[in-house]
C-alpha positions as CSV (number, residue, x, y, z in Angstrom):
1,X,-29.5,-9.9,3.6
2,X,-29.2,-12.8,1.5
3,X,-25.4,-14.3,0.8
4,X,-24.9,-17.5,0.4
5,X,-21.5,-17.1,2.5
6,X,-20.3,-20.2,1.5
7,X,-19.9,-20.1,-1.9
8,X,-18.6,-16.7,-1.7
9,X,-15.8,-17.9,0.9
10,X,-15.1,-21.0,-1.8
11,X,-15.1,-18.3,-4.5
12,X,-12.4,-16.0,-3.2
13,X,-9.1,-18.5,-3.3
14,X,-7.3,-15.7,-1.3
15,X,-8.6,-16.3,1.5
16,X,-6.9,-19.7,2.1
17,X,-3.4,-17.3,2.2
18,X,-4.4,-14.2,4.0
19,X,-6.6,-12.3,5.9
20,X,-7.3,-9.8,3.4
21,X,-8.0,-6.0,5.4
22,X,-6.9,-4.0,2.6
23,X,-10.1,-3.6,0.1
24,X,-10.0,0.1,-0.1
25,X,-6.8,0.0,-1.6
26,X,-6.9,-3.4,-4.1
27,X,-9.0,-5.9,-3.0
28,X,-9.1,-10.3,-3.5
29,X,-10.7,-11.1,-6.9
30,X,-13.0,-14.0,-7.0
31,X,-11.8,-17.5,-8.9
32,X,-14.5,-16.1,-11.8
33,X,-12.2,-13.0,-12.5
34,X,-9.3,-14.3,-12.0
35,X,-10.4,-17.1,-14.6
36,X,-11.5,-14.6,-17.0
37,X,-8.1,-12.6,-17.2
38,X,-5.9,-15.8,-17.5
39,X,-8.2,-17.7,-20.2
40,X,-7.6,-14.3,-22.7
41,X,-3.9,-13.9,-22.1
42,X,-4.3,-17.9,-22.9
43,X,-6.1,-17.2,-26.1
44,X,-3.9,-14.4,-27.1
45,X,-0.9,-16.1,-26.4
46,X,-2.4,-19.3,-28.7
47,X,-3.7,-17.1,-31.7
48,X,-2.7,-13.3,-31.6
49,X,-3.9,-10.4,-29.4
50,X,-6.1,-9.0,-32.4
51,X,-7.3,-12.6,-32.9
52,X,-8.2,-13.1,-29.6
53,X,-9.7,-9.4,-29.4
54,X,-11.9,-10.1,-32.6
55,X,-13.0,-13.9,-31.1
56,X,-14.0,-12.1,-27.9
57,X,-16.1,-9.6,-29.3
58,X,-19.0,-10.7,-28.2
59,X,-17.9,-10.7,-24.4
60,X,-16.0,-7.3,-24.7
61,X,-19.0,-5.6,-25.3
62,X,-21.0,-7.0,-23.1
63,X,-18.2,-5.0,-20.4
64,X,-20.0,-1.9,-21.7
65,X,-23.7,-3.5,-20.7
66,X,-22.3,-5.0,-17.3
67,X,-21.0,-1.1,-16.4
68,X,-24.2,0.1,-17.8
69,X,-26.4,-1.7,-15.3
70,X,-24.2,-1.5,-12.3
71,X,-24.5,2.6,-12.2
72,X,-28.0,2.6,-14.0
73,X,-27.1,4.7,-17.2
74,X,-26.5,3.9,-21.0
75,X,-24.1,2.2,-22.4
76,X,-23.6,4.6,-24.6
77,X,-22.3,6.6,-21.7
78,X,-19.3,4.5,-20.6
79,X,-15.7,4.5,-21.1
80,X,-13.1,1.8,-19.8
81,X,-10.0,3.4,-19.1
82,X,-6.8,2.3,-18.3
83,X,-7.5,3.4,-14.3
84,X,-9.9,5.8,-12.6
85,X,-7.2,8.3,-12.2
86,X,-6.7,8.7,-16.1
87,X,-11.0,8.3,-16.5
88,X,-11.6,10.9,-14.0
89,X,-8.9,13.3,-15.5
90,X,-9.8,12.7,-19.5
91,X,-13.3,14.2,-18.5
92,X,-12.1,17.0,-16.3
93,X,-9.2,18.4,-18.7
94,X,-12.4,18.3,-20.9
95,X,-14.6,20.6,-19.4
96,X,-13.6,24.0,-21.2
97,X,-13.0,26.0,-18.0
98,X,-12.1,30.2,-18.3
99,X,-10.7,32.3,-16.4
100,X,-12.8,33.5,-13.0
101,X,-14.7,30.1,-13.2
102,X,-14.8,28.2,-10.0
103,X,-14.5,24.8,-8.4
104,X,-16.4,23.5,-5.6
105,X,-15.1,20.7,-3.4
106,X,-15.3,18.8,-0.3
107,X,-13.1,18.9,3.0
108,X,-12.1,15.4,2.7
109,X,-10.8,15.6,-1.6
110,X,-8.5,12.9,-2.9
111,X,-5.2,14.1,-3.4
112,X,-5.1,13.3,-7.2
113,X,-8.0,15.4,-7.9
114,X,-6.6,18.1,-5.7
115,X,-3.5,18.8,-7.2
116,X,-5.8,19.2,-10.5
117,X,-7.6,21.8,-9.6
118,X,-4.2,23.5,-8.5
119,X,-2.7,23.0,-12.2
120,X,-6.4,24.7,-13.6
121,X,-5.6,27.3,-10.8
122,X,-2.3,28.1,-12.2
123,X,-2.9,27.5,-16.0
124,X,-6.5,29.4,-16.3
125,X,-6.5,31.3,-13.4
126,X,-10.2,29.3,-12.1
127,X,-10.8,29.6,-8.0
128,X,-11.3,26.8,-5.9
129,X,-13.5,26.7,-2.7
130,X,-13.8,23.7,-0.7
131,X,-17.0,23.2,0.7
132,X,-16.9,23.2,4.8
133,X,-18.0,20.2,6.4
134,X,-20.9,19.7,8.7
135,X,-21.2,19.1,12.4
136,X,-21.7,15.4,11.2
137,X,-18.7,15.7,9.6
138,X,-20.4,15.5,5.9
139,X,-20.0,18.2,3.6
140,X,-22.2,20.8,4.7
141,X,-25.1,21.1,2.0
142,X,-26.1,24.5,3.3
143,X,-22.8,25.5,2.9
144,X,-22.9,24.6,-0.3
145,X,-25.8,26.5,-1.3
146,X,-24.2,29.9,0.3
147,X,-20.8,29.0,-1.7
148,X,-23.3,29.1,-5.6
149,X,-22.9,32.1,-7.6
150,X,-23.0,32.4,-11.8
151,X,-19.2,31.9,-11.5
152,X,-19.3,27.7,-10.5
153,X,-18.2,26.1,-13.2
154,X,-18.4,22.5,-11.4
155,X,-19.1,20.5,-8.0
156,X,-16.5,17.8,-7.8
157,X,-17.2,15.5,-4.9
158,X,-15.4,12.4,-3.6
159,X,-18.0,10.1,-2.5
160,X,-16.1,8.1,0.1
161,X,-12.6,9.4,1.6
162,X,-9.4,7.3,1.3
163,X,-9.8,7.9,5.0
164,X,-12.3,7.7,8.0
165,X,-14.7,5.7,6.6
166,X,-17.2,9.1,5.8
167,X,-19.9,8.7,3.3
168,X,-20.9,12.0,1.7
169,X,-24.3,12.5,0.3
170,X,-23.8,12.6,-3.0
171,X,-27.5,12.6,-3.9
172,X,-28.4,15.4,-1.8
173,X,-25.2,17.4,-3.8
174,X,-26.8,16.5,-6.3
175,X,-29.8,17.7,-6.1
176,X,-28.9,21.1,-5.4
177,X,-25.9,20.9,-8.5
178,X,-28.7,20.2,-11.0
179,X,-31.4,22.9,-9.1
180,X,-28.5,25.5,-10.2
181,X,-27.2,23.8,-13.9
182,X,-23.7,23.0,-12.8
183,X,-22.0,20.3,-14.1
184,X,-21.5,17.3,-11.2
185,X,-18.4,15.1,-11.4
186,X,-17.9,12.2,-8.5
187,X,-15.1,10.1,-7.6
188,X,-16.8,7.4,-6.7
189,X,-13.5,4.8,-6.6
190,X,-13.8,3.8,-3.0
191,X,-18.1,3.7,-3.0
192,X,-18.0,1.5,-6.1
193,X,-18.6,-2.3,-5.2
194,X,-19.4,-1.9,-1.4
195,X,-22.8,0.3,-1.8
196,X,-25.6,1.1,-4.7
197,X,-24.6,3.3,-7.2
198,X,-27.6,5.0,-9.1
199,X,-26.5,8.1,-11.3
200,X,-30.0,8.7,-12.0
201,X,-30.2,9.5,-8.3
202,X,-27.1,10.7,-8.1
203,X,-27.9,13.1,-10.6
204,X,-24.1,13.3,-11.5
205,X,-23.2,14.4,-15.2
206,X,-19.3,12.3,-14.7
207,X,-18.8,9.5,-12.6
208,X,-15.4,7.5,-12.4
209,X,-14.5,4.1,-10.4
210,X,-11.6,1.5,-10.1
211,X,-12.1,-2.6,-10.9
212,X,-9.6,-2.8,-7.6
213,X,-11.2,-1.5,-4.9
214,X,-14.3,-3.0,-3.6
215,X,-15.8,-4.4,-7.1
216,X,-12.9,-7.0,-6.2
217,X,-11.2,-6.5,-10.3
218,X,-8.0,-6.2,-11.7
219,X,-5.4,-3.4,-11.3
220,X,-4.7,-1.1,-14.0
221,X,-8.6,-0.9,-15.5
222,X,-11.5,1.4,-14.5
223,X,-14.5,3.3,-16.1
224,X,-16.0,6.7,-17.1
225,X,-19.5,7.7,-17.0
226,X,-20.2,10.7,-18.8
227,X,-24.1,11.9,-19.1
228,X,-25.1,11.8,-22.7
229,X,-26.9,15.2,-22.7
230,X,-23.7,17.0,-21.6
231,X,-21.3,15.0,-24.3
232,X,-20.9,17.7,-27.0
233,X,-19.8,20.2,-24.2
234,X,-16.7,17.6,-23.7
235,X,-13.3,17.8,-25.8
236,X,-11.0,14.8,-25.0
237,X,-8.0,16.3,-23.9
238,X,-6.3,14.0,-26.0
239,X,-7.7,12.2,-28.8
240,X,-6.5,9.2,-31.0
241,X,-7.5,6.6,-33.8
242,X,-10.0,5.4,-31.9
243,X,-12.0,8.2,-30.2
244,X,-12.3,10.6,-33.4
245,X,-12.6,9.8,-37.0
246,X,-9.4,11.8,-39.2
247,X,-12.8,13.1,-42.5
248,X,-10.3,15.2,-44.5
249,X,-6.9,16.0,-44.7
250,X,-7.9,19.2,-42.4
251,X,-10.4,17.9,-40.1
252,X,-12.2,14.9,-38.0
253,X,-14.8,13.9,-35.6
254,X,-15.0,12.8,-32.4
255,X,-17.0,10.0,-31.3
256,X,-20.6,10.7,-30.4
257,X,-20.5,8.6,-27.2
258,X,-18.7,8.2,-23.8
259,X,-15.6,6.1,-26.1
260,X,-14.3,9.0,-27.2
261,X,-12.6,9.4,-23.6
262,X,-11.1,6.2,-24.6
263,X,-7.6,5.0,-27.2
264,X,-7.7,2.6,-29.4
265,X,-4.8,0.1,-27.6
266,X,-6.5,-2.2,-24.4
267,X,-5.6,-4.6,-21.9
268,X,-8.7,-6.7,-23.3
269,X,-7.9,-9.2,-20.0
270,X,-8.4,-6.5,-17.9
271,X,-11.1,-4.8,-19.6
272,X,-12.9,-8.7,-19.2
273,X,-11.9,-8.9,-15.8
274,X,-13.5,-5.5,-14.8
275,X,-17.1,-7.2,-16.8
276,X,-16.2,-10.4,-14.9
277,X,-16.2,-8.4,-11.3
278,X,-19.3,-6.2,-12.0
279,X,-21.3,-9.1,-12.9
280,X,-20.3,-11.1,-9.5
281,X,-20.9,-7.8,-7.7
282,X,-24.5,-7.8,-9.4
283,X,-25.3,-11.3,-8.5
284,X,-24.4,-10.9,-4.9
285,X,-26.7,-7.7,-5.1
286,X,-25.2,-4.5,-4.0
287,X,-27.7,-4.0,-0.9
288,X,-26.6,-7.1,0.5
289,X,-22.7,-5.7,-0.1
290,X,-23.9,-3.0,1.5
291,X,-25.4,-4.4,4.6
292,X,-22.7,-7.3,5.2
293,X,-20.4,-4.4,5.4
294,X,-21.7,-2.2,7.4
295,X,-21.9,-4.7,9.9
296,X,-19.0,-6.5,10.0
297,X,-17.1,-2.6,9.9
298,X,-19.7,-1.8,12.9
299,X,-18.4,-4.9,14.3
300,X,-14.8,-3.8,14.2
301,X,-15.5,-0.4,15.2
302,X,-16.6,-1.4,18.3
303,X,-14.2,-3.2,19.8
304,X,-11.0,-1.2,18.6
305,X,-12.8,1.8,20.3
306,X,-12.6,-0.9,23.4
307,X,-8.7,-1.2,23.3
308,X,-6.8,1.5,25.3
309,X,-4.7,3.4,23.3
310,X,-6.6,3.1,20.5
311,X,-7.9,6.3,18.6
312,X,-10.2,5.7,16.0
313,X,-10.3,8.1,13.3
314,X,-14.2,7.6,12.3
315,X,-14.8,11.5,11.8
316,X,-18.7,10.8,10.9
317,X,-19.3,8.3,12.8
318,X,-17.9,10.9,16.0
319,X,-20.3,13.2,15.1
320,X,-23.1,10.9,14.9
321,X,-23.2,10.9,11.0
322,X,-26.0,8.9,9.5
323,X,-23.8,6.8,7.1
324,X,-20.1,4.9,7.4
325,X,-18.9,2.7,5.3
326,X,-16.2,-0.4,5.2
327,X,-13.2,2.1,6.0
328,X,-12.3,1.8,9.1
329,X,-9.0,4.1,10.4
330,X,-7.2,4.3,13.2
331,X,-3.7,5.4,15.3
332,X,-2.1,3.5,18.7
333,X,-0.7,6.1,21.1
334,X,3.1,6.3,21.0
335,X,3.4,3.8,18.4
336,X,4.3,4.8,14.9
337,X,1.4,3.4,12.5
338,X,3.3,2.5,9.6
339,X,5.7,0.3,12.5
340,X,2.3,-1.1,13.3
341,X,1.6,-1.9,9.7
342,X,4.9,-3.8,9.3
343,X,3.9,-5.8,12.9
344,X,0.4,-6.3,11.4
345,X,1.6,-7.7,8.1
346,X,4.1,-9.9,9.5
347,X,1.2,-11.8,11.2
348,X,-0.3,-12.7,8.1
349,X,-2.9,-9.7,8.1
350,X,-3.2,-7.3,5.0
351,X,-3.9,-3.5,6.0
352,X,-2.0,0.1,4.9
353,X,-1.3,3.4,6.1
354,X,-2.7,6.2,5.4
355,X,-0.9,9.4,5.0
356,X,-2.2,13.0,5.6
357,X,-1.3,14.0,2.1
358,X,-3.7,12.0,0.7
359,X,-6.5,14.1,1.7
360,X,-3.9,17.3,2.8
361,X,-6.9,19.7,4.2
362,X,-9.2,17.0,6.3
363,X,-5.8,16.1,7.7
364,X,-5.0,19.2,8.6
365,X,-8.1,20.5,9.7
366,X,-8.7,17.7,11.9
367,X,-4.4,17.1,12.7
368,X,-4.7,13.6,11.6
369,X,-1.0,11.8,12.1
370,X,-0.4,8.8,9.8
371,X,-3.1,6.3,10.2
372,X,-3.8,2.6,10.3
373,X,-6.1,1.5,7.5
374,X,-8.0,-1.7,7.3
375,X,-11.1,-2.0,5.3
376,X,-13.6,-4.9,5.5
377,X,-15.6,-6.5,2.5
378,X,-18.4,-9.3,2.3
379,X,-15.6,-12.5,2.2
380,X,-14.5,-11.2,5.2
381,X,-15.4,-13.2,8.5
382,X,-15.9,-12.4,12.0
383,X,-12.8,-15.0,12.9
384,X,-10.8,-12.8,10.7
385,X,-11.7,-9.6,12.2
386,X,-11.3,-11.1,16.0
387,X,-7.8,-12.4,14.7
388,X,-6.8,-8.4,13.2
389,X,-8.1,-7.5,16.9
390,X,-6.1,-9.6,18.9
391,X,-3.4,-8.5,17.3
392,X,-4.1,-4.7,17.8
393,X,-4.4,-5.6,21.7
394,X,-1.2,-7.1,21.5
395,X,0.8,-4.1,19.5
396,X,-1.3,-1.9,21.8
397,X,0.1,-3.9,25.1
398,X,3.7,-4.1,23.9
């Protein structure tokens, strides 16, 4: 690993006024993105928003290139959307789905995406199998294979849980989704910013991710990666100005790359912010990300697992998987987590809870309560994790 820690801890003006646990759910931006948000909402409030759009040009493309080499892929196939949840459903609504076709999924499925398979369920009459998990707790890739017939439409993974910290393997998925020519969509919002992302690898035909999480952007900005050899199969489920050309009175044209998932209106300071954060995630280096979180979550792990009363919810890691990740989840016997989460805030440390409907059949499967959620990134510190343990002992002794 090679961080220089220092600059990073300078970088991150949060840190002088919290200790910031919470980067699965919107994490601190450095001073670079921060800076490059206020300076546009400067210039537009000096000279216009289209002004300051057409001055910025340059920089607003260059967003597209930033994207481009963070996932490996084209620029040509990226969208920025106004959040994930918006990119990840303009491509799904998009894949013309019939009725019989089905949907394979994981165990541990983001409550957003679920309740969209339900509405295809109800409005097209398209079956949806979730995938069993493995006794490592990943989705089971055998399973998978057993679950293929001429009737899957798609495979629609989430890469990392809101929960538990699991990692699935999203390249071994995907190997066996492009063996059998089935389009490949992953959620990759909460793997984005704290691990390499390759969708060559991958072998993913749609990928969508947040600025918010663990790239360390704005709210309220995201992107779309669509595969450019499987664009002509996807109609925008809505379409503007922007994303299709109006040829005749009778007729238009959508765009011929990844934009036409987007509108013509922007929050260009976002949009810069979200090019800001990818490019200090790429000069940082995402394997060093990678490994500075793994051990400062391994690090935390540990010694919660050492305080009685403490139940870690670390489903992989239980079952010896090969991979965790920053998310580290966990109850206190007889003490009501989100109680816990008001005692935790209160002492100046930022976590969340967790609830069971977020991922509604992991919880159940596995009879997960409302959980603790705290989530580590490379600004943290070991000082900060110690202090979020010490208070944990404390709630735990009361």
């Amino acid at each position: 690993m090679n961080i220089d820690l220092q600059k990073i801890f300078t970088d991150t003006p949060g840190k002088k006024t919290c200790v910031h646990l919470n980067n699965c759910g919107s994490s601190l931006m450095p001073q670079s993105v921060l800076d490059a948000q206020v300076d546009h909402l400067k210039l537009e409030a000096a000279i216009g928003g289209y002004e300051a759009a057409n001055k910025r040009r340059d920089a607003i493309e260059g967003v597209y290139d930033s994207v481009a080499r963070l996932i490996n892929c084209h620029r040509d196939e990226v969208a920025v959307v106004e959040n994930a949840t918006v990119g990840w459903a303009m491509a799904f609504y998009a894949i013309p789905f019939k009725a019989g076709d089905r949907i394979l999924t994981v165990e541990a499925e983001y409550a957003s995406n679920y309740v969209a398979y339900l509405q295809l369920a109800k409005q097209k009459g398209v079956e949806i199998t979730v995938i069993p998990s493995d006794d490592k707790g990943q989705t089971s890739l055998c399973a998978l294979e057993e679950l293929i017939d001429d009737r899957v439409k798609l495979i629609s993974v989430t890469h990392v849980p809101t929960n538990s910290g699991l990692v699935n393997p999203v390249e071994a998925i995907g190997a066996i989704a492009r063996k059998h020519n089935i389009l490949y969509l992953v959620d990759a919002c909460q793997s984005a910013g704290q691990m390499p992302l390759d969708v060559e690898k991958i072998q993913c035909d749609i990928l969508t991710a947040t600025a918010r999480k663990f790239l360390r952007g704005p709210r309220g900005v995201g992107f779309l990666y669509v595969r450019s050899s499987i664009l002509d199969q996807l109609h925008p489920p809505m379409i503007d100005l922007y994303s299709a050309s109006w040829t005749s009175p009778n007729e238009y044209v959508l765009r011929p790359d990844a934009r036409r998932f987007e509108n013509w209106e922007n929050n260009y300071a976002a949009k810069l912010g979200l090019g800001a954060c990818v490019d200090y995630a790429l000069e940082v280096g995402l394997d060093n990300i990678k490994t500075r979180i793994d051990e400062l979550a391994s690090h935390l792990r540990e010694n919660l697992a050492k305080i009685k009363r403490v139940k870690l919810h670390t489903f992989g890691a239980a079952h010896n998987a090969p991979q965790q990740c920053g998310i580290v989840t966990f109850s206190i016997d007889d003490i009501k987590s989100l109680d816990a989460v008001t005692e935790i805030l209160s002492r100046g440390v930022n976590v969340s809870g967790s609830s069971p409907s977020s991922t509604l059949i992991d919880a159940t499967n596995n009879n997960l309560p409302i959980l603790i959620r705290s989530s580590v990134h490379y600004f943290n510190d070991h000082d900060e994790i110690d202090k979020f343990l010490q208070i944990i002992k404390d709630i735990a002794a009361s």
